[in-house]
C-alpha positions as CSV (number, residue, x, y, z in Angstrom):
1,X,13.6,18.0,-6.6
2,X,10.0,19.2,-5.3
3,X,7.2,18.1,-7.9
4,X,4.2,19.1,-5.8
5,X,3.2,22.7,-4.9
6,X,3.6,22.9,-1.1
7,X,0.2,24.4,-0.3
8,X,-1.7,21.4,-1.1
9,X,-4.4,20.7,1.4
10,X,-4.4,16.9,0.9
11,X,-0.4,16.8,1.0
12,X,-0.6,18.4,4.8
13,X,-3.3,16.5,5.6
14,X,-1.6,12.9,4.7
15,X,1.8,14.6,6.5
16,X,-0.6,15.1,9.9
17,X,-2.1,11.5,9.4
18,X,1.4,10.1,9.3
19,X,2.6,11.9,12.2
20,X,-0.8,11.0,13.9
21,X,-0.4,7.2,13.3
22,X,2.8,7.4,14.9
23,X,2.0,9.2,17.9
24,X,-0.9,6.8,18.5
25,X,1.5,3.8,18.0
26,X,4.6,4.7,20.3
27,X,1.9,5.9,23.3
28,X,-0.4,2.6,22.9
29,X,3.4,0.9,22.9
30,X,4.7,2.5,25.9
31,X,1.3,2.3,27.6
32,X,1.4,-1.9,26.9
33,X,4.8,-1.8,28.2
34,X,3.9,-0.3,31.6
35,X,0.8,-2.2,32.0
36,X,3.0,-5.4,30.8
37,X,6.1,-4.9,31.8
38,X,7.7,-8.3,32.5
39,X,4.4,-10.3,30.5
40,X,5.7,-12.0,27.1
41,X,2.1,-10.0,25.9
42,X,3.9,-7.0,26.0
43,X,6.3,-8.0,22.6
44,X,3.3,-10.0,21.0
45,X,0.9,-6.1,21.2
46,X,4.1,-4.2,20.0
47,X,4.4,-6.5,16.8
48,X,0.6,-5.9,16.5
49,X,0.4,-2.4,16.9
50,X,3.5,-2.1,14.9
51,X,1.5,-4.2,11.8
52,X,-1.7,-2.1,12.4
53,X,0.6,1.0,11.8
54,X,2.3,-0.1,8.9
55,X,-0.8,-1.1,7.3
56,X,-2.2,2.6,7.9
57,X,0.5,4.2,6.5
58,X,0.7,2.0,3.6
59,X,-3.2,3.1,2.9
60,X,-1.5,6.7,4.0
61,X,0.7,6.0,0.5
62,X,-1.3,5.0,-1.7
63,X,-4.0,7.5,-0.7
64,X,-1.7,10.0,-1.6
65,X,-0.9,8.9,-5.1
66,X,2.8,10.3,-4.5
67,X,5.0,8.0,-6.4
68,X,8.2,9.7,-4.8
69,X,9.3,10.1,-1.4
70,X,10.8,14.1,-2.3
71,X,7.1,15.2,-1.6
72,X,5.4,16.7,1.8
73,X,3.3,13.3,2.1
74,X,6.3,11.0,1.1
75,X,8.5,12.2,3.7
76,X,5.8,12.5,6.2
77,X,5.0,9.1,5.6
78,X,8.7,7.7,5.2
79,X,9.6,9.6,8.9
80,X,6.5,7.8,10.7
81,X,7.7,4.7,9.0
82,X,11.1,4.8,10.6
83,X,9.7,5.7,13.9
84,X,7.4,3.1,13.9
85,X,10.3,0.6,12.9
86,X,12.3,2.4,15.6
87,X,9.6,2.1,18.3
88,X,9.3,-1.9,17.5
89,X,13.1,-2.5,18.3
90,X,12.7,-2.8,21.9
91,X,10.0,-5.4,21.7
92,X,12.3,-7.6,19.4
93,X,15.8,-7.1,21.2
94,X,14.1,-7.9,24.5
């Protein structure tokens, strides 16, 4: 079920900043956890980032006024959302 037309600029553009906002949080985690890598600060920046993150790609979501995850943004945005979720797992099970 596709309800947006594919070529749409802004769609691409909130897919990138989703992707983007991922990237940025799994190299600023790994980059805590070899500066950190025995230091309880470590797991307090990864829940930090990890809340920075979501809050950007909530503003991702509603910038995009998609109302479905079926769209180019939604599943950019749902994707980034799972890595970000997956890239805070360490942190919590350590």
């Amino acid at each position: 079920m596709v309800e947006k037309d594919f070529t749409n600029r802004r769609d691409w553009l909130t897919l990138t900043l989703a992707m983007t906002v991922w990237l940025a949080h799994f190299s600023l985690l790994w980059v805590a956890s070899i500066a950190l890598p025995t230091h309880p600060a470590a797991r307090w920046i990864a829940v930090a980032l990890s809340l920075v993150a979501a809050a950007a790609l909530l503003y991702l979501w509603r910038r995009s006024g998609t109302s479905s995850i079926f769209t180019v943004p939604g599943l950019g945005i749902a994707v980034a959302s799972a890595g970000v979720a997956f890239d805070m797992l360490p942190a919590l099970l350590a």
